[in-house]
C-alpha positions as CSV (number, residue, x, y, z in Angstrom):
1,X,0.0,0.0,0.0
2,X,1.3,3.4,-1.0
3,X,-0.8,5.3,1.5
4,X,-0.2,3.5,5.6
5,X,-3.1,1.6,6.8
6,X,-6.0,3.5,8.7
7,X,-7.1,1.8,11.4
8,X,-10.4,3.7,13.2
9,X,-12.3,2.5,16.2
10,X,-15.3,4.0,18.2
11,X,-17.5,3.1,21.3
12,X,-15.3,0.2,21.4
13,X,-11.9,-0.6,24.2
14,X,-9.0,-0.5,21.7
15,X,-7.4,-3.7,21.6
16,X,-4.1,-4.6,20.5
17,X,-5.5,-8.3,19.0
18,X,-8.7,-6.3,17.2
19,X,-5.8,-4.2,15.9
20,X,-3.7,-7.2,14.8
21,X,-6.3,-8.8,13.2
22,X,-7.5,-5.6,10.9
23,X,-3.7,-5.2,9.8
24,X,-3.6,-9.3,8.8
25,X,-6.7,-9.0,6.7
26,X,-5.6,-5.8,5.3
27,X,-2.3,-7.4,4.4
28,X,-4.0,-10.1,2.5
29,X,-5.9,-8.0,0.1
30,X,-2.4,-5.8,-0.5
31,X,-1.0,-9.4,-1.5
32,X,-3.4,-10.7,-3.4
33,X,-3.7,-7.0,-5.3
34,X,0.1,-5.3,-5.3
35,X,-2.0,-1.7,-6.7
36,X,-3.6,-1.1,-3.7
37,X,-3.2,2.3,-2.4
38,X,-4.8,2.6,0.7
39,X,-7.2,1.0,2.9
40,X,-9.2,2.4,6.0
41,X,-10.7,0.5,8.5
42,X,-13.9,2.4,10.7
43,X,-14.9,-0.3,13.2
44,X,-17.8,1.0,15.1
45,X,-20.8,0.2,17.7
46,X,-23.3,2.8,17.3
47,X,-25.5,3.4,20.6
48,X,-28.6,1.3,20.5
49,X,-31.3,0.7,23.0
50,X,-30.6,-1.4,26.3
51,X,-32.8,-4.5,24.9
52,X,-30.9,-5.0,22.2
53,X,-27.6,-6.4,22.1
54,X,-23.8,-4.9,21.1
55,X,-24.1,-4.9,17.1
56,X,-20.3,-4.1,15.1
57,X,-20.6,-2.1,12.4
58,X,-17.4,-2.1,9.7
59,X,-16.9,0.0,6.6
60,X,-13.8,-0.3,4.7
61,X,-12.5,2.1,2.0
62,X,-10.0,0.7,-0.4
63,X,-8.5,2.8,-2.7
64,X,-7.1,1.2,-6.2
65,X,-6.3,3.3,-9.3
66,X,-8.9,5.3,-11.0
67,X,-11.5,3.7,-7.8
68,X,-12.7,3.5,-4.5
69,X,-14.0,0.3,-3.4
70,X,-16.4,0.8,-0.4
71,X,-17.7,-1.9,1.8
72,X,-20.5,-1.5,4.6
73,X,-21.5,-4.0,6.9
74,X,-23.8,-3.9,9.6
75,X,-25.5,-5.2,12.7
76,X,-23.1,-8.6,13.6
77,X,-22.9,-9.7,17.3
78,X,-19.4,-10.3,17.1
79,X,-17.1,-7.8,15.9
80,X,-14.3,-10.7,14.4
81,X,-17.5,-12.1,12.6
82,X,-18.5,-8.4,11.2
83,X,-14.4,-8.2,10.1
84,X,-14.8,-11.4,8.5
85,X,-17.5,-10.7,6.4
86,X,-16.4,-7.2,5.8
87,X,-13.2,-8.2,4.3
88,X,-14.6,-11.0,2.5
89,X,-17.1,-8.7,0.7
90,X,-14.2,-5.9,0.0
91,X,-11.9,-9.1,-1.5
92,X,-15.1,-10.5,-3.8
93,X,-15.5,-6.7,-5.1
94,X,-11.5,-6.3,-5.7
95,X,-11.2,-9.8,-7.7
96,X,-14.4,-8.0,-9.7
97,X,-12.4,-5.2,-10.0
98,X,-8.7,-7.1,-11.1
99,X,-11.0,-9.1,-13.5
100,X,-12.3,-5.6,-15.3
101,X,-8.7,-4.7,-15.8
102,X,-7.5,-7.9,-17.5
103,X,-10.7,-7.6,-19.6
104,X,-12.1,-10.7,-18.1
105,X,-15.9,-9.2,-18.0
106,X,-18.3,-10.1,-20.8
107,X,-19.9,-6.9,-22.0
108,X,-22.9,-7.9,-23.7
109,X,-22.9,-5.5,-27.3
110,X,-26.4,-4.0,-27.4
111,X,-28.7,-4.9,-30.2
112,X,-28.7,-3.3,-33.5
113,X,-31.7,-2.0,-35.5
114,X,-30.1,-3.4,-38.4
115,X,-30.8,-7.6,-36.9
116,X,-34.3,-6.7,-37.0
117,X,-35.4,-7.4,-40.9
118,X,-39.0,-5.8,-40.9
């Protein structure tokens, strides 16, 4: 990554193993995409009422040339769960994004006036 990992946590204790963990995910998208240029990491537990119980809230920004890929996920009971599945989504969107650059997408050509022989 050309621009240091970002590593934001609110309403949460700061732990040095949540902290470990963000970096070893992060580090795993850098490898399996060399371009990336930065990556920010907002872990959060927004205030909810008493009833309910603690729900982890992740976004991840991922910046990669001429982009910004943008993950959101929300409401998990366990905050390496909500990680998991945040990184997991941000991954599936960069190998989207790797396949667009080697031309790997089918682009369907749209249908000519001329095909229709009225």
């Amino acid at each position: 990554m050309q621009i240091p990992l970002q590593i934001t946590v609110r309403d949460i204790a700061p732990s040095e193993a949540l902290e470990t963990h963000i970096r070893e995910k992060a580090k795993k998208l850098d490898e399996f995409f060399e371009h990336v240029i930065s990556c920010r990491v907002v872990v959060e537990m927004p205030h909810k009422h008493h009833h309910q119980g603690k729900e982890y809230n992740v976004r991840i920004n991922l910046g990669v040339p001429g982009r910004e890929i943008v993950v959101n996920r929300d409401r998990d009971e366990d905050v390496y769960v909500a990680l998991r599945n945040a990184f997991d989504a941000a991954k599936r969107q960069l190998e989207d994004y790797v396949r667009q650059l080697r031309g790997d997408v089918k682009t369907h050509e749209p249908k000519q006036a001329a095909e229709n022989n009225d």
